[in-house]
N, CA and C atoms as a LAMMPS dump frame, in Angstrom:
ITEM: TIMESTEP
0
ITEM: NUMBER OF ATOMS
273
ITEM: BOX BOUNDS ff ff ff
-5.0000000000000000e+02 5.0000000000000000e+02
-5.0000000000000000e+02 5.0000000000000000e+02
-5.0000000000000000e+02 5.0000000000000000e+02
ITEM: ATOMS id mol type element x y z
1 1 1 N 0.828 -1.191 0
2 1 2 C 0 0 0
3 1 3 C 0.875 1.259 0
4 2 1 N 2.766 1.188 0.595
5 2 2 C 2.893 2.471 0.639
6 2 3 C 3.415 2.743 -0.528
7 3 1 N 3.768 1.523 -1.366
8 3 2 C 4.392 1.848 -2.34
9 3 3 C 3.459 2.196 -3.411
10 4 1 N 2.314 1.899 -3.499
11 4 2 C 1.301 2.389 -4.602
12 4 3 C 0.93 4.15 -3.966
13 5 1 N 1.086 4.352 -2.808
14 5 2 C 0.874 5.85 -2.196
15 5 3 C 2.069 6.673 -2.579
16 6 1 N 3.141 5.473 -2.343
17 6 2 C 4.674 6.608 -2.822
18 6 3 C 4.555 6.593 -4.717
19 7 1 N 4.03 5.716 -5.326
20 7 2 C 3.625 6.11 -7.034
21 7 3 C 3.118 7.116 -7.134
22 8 1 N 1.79 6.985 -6.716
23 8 2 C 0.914 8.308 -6.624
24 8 3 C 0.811 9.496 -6.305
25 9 1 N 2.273 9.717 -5.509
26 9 2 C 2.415 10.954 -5.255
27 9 3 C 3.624 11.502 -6.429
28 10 1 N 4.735 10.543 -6.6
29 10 2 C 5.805 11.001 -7.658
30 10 3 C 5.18 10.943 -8.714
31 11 1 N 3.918 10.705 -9.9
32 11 2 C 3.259 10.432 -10.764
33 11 3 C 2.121 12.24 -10.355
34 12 1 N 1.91 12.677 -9.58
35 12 2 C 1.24 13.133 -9
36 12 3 C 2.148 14.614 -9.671
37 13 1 N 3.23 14.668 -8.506
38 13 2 C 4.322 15.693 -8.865
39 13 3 C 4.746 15.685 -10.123
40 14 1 N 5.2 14.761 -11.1
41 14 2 C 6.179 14.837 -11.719
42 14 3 C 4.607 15.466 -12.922
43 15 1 N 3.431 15.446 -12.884
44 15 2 C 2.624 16.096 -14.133
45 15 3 C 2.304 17.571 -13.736
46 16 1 N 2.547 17.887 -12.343
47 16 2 C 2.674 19.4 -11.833
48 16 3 C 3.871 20.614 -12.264
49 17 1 N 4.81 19.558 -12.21
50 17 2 C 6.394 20.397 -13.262
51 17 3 C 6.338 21.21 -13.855
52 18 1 N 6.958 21.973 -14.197
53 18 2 C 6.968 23 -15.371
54 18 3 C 8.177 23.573 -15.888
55 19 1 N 8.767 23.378 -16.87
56 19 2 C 10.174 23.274 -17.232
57 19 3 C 10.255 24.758 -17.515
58 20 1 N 11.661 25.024 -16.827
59 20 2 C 11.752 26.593 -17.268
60 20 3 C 12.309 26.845 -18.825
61 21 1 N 12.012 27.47 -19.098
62 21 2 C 12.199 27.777 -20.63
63 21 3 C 11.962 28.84 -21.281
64 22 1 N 11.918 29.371 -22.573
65 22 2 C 11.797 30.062 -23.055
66 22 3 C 9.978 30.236 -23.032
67 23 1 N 9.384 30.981 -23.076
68 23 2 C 8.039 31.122 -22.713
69 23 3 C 7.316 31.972 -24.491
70 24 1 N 7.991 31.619 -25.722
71 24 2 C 7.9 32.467 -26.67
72 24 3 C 6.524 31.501 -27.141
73 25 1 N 5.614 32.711 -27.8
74 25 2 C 4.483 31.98 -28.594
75 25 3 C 4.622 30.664 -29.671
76 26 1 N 3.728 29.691 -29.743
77 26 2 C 4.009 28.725 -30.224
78 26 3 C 3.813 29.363 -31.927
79 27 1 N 4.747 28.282 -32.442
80 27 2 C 4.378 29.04 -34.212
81 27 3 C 3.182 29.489 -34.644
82 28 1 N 2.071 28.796 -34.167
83 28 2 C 0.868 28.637 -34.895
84 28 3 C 0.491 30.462 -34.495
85 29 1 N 0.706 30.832 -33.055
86 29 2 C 0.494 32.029 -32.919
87 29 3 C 1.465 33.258 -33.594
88 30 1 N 2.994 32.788 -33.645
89 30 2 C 3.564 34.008 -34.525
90 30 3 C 3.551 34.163 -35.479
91 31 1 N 2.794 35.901 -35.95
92 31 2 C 3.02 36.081 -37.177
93 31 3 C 4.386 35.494 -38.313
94 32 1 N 3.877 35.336 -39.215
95 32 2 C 5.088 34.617 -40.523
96 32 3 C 6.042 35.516 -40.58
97 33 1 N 7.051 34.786 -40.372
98 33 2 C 8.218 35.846 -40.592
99 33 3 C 9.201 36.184 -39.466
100 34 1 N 8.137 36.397 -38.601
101 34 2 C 8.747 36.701 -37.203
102 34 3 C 9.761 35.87 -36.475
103 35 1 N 11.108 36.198 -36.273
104 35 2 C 12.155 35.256 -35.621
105 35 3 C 11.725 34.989 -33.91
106 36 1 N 11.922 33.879 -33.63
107 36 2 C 11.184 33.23 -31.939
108 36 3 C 12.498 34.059 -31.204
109 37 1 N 11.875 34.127 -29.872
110 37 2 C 12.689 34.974 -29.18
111 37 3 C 13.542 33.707 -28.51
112 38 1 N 15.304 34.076 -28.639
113 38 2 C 15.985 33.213 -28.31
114 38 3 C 16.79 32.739 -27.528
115 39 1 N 16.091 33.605 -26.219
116 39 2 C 16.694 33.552 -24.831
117 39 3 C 15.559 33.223 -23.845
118 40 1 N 16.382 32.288 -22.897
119 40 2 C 15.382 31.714 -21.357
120 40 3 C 15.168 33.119 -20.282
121 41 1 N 15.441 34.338 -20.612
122 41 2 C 15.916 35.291 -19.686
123 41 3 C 15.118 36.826 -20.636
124 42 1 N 14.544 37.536 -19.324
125 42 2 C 14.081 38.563 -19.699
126 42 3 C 15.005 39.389 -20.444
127 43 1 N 14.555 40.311 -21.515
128 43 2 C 15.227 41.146 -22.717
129 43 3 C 16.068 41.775 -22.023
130 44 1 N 15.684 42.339 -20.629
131 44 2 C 16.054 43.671 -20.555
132 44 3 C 16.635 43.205 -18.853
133 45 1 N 15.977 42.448 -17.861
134 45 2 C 16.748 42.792 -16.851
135 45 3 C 17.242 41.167 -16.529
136 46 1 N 17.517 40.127 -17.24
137 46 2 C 17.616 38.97 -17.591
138 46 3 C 17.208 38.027 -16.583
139 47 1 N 16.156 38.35 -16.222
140 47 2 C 15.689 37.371 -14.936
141 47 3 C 14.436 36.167 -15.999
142 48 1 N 15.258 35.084 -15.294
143 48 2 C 14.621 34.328 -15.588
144 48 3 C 12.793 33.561 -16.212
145 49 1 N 12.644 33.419 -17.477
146 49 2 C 11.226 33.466 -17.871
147 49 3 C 11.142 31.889 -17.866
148 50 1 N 10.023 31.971 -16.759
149 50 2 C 9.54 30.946 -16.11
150 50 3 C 7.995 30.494 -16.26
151 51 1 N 7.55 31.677 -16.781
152 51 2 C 5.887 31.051 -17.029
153 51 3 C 5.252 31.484 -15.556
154 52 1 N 5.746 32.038 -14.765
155 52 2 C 4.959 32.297 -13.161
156 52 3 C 5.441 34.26 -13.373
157 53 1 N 5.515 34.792 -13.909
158 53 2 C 5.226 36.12 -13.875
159 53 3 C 4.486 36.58 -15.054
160 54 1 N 4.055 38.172 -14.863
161 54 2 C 3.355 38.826 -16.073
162 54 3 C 3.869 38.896 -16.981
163 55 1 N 4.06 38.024 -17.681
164 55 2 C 5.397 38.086 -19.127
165 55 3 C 4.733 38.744 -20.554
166 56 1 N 5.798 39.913 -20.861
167 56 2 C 4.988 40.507 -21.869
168 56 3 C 5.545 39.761 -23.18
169 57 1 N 5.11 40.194 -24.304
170 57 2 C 5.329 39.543 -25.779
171 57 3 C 5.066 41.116 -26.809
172 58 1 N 6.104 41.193 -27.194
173 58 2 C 6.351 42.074 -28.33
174 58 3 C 6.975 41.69 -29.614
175 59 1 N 6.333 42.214 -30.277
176 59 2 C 7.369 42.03 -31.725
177 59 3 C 7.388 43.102 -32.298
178 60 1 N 9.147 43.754 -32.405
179 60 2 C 10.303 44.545 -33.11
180 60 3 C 10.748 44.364 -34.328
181 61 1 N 10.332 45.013 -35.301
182 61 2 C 10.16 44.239 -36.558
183 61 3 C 10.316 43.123 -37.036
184 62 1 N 11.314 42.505 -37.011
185 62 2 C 10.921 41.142 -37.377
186 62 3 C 11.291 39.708 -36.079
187 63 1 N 11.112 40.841 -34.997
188 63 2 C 12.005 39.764 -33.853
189 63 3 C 11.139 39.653 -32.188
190 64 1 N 10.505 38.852 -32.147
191 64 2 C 10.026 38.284 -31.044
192 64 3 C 10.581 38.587 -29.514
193 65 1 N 10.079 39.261 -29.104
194 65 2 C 11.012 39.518 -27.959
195 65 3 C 9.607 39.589 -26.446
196 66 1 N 10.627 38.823 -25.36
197 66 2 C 9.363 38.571 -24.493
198 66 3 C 10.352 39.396 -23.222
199 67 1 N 9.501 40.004 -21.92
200 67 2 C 9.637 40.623 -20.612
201 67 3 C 9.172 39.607 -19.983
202 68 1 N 9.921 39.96 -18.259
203 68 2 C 9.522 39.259 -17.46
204 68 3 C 8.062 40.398 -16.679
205 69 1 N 8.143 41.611 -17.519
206 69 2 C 6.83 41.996 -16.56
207 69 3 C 6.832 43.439 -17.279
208 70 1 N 5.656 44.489 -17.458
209 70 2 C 5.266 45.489 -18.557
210 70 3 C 6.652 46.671 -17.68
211 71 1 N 7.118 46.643 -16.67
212 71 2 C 8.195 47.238 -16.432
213 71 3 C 9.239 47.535 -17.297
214 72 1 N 10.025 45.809 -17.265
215 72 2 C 11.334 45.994 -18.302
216 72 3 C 10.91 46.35 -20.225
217 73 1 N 9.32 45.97 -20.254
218 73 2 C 8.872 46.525 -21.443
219 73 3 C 9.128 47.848 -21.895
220 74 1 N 8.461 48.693 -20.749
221 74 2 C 9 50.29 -20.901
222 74 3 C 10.138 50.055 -20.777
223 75 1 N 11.247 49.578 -19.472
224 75 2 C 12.335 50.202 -19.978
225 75 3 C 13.266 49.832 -21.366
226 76 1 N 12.441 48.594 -21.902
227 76 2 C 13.114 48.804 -23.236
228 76 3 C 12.615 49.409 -24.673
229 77 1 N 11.324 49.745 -24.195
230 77 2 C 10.671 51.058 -25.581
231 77 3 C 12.019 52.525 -24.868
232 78 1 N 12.373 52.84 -23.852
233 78 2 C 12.805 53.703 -23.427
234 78 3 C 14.237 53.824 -24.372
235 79 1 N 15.073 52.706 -24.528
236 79 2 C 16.121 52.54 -25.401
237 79 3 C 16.556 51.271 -26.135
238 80 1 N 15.459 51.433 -27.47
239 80 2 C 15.129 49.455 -27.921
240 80 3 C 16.349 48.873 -28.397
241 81 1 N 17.913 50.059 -29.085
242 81 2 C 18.548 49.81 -29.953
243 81 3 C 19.353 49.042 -28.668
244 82 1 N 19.251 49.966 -27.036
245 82 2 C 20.67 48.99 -26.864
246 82 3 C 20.573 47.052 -25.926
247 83 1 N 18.948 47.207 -26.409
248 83 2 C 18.857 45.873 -25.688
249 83 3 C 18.793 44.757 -27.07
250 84 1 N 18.359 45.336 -27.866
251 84 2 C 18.28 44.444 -29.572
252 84 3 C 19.809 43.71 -29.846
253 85 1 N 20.946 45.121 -29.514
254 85 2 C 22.235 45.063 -29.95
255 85 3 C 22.958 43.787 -28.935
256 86 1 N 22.075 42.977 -27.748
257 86 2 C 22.525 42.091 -26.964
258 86 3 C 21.668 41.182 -27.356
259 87 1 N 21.012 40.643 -28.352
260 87 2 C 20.06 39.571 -28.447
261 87 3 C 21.504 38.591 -29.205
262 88 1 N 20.989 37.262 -28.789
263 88 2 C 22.06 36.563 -30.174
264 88 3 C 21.459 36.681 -31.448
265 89 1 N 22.241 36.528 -32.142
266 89 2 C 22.211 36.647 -33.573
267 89 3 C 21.603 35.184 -34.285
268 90 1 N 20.729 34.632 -35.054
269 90 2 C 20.679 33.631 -35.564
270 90 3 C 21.77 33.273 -36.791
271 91 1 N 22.355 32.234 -37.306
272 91 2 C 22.479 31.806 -38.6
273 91 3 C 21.867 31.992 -39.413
């Protein structure tokens, strides 16, 4: 019995998880064209995007870019060139 109680709880937990990651819209939602944003870490104050804060979603002409909260949003409408100029670059 404890071992079907100790299943049920690690079976229990392990579908509660939530992998930290990049939190960028799935294709079906980004406009065509648009490059996925390609960092696990807010644009602007690089704290971690986890899916548990107000995470904003913008797109900069052709580049996807997500906040950990409408804060670091303003502060990067405030100066977009010098947080763009730290994104990686794709191939």
């Amino acid at each position: 019995m404890k071992a079907a109680f100790a299943v049920l709880l690690l079976v229990a937990g392990l579908s509660s998880c939530q992998t930290a990651g990049p939190t960028s819209r799935p294709v079906s939602q980004r406009p065509a064209g648009v490059r996925p944003y390609p960092m696990v870490t807010c644009a602007v104050c690089e704290d971690l995007l986890d899916g548990r804060g107000p995470e904003v979603t913008e797109v900069r002409g052709r580049q996807e870019l997500i906040f950990c909260s409408p804060a670091c949003q303003q502060r990067f409408q405030a100066s977009p060139s010098r947080y763009l100029a730290a994104l990686p670059r794709a191939n």
